[in-house]
Z-matrix of the N, CA and C atoms (Angstrom, degrees):
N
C 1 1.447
C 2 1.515 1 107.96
N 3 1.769 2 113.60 1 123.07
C 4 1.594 3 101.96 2 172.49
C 5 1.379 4 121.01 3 -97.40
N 6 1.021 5 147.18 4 152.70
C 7 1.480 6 169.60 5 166.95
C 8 1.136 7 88.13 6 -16.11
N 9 1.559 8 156.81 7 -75.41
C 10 1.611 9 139.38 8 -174.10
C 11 1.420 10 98.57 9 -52.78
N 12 1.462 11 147.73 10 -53.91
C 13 1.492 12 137.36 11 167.53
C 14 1.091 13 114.77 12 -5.86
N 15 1.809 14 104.60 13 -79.29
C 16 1.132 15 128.13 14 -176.01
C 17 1.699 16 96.25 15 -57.31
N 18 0.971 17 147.71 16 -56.56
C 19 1.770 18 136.08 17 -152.68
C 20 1.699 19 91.50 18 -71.87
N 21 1.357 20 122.12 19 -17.01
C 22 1.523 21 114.48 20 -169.25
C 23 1.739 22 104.57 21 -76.21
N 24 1.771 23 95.05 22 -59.60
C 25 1.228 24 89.22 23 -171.23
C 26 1.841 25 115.28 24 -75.80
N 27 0.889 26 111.73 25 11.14
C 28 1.683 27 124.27 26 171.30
C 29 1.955 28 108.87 27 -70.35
N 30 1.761 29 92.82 28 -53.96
C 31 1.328 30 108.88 29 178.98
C 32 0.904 31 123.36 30 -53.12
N 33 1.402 32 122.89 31 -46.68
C 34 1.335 33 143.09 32 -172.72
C 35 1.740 34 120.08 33 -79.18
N 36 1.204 35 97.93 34 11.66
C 37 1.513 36 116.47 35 -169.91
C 38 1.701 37 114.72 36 -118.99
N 39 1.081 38 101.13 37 -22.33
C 40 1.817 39 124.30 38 151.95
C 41 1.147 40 97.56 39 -48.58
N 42 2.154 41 92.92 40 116.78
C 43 1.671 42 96.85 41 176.56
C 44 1.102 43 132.60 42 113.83
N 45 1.590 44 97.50 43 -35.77
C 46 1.518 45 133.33 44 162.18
C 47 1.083 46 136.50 45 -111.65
N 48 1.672 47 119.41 46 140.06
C 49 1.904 48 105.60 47 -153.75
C 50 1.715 49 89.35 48 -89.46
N 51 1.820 50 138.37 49 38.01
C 52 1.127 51 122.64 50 126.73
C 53 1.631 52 128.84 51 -78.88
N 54 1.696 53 108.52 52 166.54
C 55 1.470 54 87.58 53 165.04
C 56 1.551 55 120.94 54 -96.52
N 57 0.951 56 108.14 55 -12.16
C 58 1.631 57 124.16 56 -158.57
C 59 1.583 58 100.92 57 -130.29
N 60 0.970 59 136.82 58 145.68
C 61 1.354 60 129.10 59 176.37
C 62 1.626 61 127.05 60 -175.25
N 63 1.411 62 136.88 61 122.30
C 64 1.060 63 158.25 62 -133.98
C 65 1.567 64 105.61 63 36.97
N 66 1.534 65 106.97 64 82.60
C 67 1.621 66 95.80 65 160.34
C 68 1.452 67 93.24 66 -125.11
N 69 1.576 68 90.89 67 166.65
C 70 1.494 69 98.29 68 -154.24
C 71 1.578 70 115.00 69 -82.10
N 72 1.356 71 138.33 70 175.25
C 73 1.345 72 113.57 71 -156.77
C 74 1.557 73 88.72 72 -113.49
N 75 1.417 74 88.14 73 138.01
C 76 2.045 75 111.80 74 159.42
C 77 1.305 76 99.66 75 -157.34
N 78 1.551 77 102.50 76 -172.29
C 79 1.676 78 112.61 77 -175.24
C 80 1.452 79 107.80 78 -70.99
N 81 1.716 80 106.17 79 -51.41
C 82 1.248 81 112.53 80 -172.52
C 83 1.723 82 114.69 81 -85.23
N 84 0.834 83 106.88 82 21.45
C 85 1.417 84 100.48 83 176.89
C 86 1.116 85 113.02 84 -98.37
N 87 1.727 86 98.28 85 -38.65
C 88 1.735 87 107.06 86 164.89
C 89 1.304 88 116.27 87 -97.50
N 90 0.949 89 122.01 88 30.88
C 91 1.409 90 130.08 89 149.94
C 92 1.699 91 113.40 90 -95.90
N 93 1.249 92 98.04 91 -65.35
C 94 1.787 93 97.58 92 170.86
C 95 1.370 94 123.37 93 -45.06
N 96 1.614 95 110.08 94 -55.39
C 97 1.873 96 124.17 95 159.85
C 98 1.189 97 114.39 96 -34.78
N 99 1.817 98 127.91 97 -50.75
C 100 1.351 99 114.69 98 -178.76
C 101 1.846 100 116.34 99 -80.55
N 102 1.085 101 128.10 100 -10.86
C 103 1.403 102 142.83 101 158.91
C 104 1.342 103 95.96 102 -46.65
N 105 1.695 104 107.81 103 -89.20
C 106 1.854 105 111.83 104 -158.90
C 107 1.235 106 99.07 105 -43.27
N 108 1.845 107 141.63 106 -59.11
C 109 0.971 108 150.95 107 -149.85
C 110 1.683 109 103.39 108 -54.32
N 111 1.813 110 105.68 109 -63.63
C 112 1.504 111 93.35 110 172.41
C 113 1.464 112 130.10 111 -79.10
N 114 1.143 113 126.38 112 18.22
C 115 1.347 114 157.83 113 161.06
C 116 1.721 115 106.56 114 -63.01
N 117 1.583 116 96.41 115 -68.84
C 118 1.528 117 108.18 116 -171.74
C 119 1.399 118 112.61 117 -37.12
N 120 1.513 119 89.78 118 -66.81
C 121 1.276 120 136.57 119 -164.06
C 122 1.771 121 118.95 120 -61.50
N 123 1.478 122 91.21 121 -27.07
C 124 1.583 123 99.03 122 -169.25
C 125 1.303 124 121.82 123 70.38
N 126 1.408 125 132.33 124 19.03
C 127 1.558 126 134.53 125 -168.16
C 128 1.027 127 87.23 126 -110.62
N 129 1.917 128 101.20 127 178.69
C 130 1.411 129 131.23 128 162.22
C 131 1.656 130 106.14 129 -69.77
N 132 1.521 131 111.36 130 148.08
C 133 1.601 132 97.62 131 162.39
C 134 1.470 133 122.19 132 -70.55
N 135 1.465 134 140.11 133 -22.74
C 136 1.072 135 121.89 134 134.20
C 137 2.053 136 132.42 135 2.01
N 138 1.352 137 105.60 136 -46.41
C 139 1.409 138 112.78 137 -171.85
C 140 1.705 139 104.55 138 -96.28
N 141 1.335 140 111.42 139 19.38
C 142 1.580 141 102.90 140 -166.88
C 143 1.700 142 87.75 141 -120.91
N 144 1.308 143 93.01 142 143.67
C 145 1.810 144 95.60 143 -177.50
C 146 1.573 145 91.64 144 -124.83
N 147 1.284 146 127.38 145 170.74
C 148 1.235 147 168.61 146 147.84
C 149 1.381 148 132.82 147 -97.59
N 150 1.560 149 116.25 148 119.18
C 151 1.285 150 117.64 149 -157.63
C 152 1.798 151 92.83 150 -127.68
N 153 1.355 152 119.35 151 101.37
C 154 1.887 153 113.58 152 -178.53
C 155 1.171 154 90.13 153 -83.14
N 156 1.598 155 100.62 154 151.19
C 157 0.957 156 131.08 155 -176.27
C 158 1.635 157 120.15 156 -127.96
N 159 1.667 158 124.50 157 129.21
C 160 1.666 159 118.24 158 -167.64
C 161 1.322 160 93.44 159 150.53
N 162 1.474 161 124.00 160 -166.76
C 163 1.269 162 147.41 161 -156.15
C 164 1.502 163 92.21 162 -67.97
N 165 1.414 164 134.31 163 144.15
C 166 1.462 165 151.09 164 142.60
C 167 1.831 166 109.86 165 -70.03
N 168 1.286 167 118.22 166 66.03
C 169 1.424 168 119.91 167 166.48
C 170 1.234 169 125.50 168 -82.12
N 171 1.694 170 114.78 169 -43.52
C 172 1.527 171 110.29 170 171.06
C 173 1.225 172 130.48 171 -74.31
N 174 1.521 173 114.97 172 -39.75
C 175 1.253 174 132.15 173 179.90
C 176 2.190 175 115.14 174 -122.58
N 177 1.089 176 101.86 175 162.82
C 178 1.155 177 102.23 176 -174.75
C 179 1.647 178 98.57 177 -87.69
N 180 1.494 179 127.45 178 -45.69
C 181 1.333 180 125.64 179 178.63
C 182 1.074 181 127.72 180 -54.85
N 183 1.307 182 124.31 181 -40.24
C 184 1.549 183 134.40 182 -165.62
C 185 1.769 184 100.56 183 -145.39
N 186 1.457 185 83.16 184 -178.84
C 187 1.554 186 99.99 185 178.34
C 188 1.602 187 120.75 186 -120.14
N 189 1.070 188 135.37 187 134.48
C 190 1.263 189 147.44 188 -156.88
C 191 1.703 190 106.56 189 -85.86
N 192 1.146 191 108.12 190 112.10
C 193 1.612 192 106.01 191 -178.98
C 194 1.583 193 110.13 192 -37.40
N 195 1.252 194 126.71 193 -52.08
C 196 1.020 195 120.37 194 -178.59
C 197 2.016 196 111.58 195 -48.72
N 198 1.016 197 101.54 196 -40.70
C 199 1.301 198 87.80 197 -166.76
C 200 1.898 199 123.90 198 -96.01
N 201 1.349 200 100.62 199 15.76
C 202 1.265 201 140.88 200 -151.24
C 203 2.069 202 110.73 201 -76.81
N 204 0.871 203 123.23 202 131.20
C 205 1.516 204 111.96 203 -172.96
C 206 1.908 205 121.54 204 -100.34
N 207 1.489 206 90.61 205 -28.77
C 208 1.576 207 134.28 206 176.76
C 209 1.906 208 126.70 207 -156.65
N 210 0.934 209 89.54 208 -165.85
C 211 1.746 210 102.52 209 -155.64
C 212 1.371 211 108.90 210 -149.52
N 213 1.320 212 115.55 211 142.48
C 214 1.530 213 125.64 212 169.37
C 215 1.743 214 114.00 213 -115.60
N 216 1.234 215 125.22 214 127.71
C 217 1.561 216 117.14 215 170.01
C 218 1.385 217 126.63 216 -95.16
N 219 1.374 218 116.33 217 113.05
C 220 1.543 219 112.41 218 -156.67
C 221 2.099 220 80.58 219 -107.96
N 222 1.478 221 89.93 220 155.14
C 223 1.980 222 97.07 221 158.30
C 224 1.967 223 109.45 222 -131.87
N 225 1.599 224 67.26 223 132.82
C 226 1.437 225 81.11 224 -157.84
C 227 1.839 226 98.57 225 -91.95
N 228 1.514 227 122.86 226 120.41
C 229 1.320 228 134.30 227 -161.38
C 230 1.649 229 84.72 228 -88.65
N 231 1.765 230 119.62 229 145.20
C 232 1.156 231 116.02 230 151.23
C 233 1.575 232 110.83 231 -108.52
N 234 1.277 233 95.90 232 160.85
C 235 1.875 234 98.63 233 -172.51
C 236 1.328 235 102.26 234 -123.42
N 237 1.243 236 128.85 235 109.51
C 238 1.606 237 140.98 236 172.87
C 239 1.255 238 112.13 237 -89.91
């Protein structure tokens, strides 16, 4: 994924309480995705979640990485 990739799916996430959203799924994409995210954000990656995205086959709520086409990057704030 190159650096305009990344500025697309950033853009496209305006609007939405993700930061990053529909990029397509590999190892390194979500590897690089969870970097910028705690980057953005200033957190630990610990605080960065992952939301797959694709067909609901295993479960009715969500979608199963395995079966997954893309990904959303949400940061998850804790409140003490």
């Amino acid at each position: 994924m190159t650096f305009e990739d990344l500025k697309h799916h950033w853009a496209i996430a305006f609007g939405f309480s993700s930061t990053l959203k529909g990029v397509p799924l590999s190892e390194e994409n979500l590897e690089l995705c969870k970097e910028f995210a705690s980057d953005v954000h200033e957190c630990p990656r610990s605080d960065i979640r992952i939301k797959y995205r694709g067909p609901r086959t295993g479960s009715f709520y969500h979608t199963l990485k395995k079966d997954a086409h893309s990904f959303d990057v949400y940061y998850w704030k804790r409140y003490s």
